[in-house]
N, C-alpha and C positions, 0 to 999 in steps of 0.2 A: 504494500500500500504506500503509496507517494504522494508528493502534495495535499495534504490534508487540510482542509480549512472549516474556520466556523465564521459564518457573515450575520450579524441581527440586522435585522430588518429596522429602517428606519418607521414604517410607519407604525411597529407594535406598539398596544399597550401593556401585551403581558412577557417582555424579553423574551419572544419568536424568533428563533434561526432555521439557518439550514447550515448540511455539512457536507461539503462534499470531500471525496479523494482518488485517484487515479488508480485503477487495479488492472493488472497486463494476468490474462488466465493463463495458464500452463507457463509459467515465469518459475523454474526451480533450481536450484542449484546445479550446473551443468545441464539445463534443460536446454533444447535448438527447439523446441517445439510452442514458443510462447506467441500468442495472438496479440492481434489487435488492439490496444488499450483501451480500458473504458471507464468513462467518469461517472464514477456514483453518488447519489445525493439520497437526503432523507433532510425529512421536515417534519413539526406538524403548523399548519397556516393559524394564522387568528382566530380563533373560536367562537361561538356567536356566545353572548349572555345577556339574553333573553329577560326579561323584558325592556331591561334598557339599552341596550344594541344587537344590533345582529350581525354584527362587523363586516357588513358583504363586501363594502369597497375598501377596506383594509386587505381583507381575504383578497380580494382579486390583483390590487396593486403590491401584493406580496409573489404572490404567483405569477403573474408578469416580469417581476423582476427577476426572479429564479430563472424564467425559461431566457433571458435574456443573458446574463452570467452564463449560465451552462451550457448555450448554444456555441460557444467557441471548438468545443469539444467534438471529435466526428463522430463519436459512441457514448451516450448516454443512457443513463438508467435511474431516473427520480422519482423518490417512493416513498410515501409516509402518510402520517393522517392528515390529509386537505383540510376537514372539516368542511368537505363542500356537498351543499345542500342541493340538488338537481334541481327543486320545484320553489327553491327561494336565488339562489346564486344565478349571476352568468354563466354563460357556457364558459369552460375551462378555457386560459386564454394559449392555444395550442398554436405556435410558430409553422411556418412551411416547415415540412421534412419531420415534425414529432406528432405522436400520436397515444392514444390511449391503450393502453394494450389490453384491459379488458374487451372496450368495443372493438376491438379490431379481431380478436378471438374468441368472442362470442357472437351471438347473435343478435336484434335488440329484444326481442324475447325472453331472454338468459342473464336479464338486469336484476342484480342480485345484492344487497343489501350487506355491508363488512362493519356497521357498529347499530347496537340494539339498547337503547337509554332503557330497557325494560331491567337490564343486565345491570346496568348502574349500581352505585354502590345507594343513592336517593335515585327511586327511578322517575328519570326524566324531569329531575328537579334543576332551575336555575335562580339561584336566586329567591327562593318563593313562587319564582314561575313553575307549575307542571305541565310537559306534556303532557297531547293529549295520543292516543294510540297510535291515531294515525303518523303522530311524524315520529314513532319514536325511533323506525327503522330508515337509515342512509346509508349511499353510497360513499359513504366518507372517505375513507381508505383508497387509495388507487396507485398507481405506476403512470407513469407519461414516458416515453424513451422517444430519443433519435438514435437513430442505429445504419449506420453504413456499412460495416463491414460485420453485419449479425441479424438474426431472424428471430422474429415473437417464435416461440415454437406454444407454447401452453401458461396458464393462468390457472390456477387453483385454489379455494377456499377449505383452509384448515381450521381444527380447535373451535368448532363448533357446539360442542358437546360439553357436558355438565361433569362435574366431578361427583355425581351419586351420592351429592350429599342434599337434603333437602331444608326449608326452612319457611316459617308464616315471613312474609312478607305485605309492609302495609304501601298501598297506593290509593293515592286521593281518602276517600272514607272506609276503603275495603278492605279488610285482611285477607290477603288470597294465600294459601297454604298448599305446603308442600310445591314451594317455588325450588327449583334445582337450582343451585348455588354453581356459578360458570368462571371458567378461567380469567373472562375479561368480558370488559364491555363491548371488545371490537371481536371480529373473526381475520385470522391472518390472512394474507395472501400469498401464495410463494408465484413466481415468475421464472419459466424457462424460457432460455433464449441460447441459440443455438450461430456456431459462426455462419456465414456464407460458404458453398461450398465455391469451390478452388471450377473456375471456367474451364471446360473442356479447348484443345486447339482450336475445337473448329467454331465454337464459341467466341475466341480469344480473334481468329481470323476475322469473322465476322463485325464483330466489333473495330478493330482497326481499318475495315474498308469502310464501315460508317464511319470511322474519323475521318479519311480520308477525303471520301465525300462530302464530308462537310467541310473539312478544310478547300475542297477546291471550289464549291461553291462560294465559299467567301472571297474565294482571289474571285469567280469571275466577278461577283458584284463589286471588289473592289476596281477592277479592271473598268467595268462599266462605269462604276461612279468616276472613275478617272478620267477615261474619253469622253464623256455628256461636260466633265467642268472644262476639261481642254476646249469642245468646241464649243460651250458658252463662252467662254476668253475671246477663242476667236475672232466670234461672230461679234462680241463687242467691241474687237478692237477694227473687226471691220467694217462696223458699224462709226466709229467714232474717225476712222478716215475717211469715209465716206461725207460724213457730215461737216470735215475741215474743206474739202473737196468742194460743194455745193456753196461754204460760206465763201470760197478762195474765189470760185468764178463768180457768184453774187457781186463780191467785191472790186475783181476786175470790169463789168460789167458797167456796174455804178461809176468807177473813173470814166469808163470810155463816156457817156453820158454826157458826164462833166464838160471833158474836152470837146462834144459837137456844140456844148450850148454857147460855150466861150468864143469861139469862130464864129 
């Protein structure tokens, strides 16, 4: 692991960072076999607290700045708690070339939920605020990557399940009992990603006569844009001898004029 840094966010109010650090895979001692570099990060964004903020344009101007820092990088891999609300936040603010890796590996079907305030340690308390049911389940939790020399391969939901232990649990007015006591309030995600495989020749061929092609299409338009400005030059410069021409004899013209009227 190399470079490792911690940057806080200018606009928190609760000392919100992110971390990033460089990891080369297959990098071991006397290893020839190590990839591509890739910069990984982890966060979690500003958190909404309910009912006196919901911090959505902190959140988003947090996470813009993130994709903005990390994008220097041609392998990325950013992943932690967003705290982002799908049916209250912006859409995630996703640069060219990065993407969600859930939605790109699932279906939108397969929109599945990684923190449950029911799990809470107060469920779904902020403040004195209580959720109500329905929002107690988000997509909070996510991954965003840019990846160039590496493929989403898979996206999975672990630690979902209870430790078999159970307990009375009060929410709002109710004691609900024989609540299973959970690892956490959120469910992990693990992320496989796999490198790119290595271009076959004829792949590789292929490719370099598309460069090619493109490189000589660029000479010819350069070649064209070179002869249209040649003969716009030209044509004004024989344009502009033409018109010393017309003033030259105008002028001679005018003397001779002169000279019959003086006679």
């Amino acid at each position: 692991m190399e470079n490792h840094a911690r940057w806080k966010f200018t606009t928190t109010a609760t000392g919100k960072s992110y971390l990033e650090a460089d990891i080369i895979p297959g990098l071991e001692l006397g290893s020839m076999t190590a990839m591509k570099p890739i910069r990984i990060a982890t966060t979690q964004l500003e958190p909404p607290c309910p009912p006196e903020s919901v911090r959505c344009m902190e959140r988003y101007t947090q996470a813009e700045h993130s994709m903005a820092a990390l994008s220097s990088a041609e392998n990325v891999v950013f992943g932690g708690d967003m705290s982002w609300d799908d049916n209250m936040d912006l859409p995630f603010p996703l640069p060219a070339g990065w993407g969600d890796a859930w939605t790109e590996l699932r279906s939108l079907n397969q929109y599945s939920w990684t923190y449950n305030s029911f799990w809470a340690e107060k469920i779904g308390e902020f403040n004195g605020y209580r959720a109500p049911v329905s929002e107690m389940k988000k997509r909070s939790d996510r991954f965003v990557c840019k990846l160039q020399d590496y493929t989403l391969k898979a996206i999975d939901l672990i630690e979902d399940k209870g430790l078999g232990i159970c307990y009375v649990k009060k929410y709002k007015r109710i004691d609900l009992e024989k609540v299973e006591l959970m690892r956490s309030c959120h469910r992990g995600l693990v992320l496989t990603i796999v490198p790119n495989e290595p271009l076959s020749s004829a792949q590789q061929h292929g490719e370099l006569e598309e460069r090619r092609r493109h490189e000589l299409e660029h000479e010819q338009l350069f070649l064209q844009t070179g002869v249209a400005a040649s003969w716009a030059h030209a044509s004004k410069e024989a344009g502009m001898r033409l018109m010393k021409a017309e003033q030259a004899e105008s002028s001679t013209g005018l003397n001779s004029s002169d000279c019959s009227d003086s006679d």
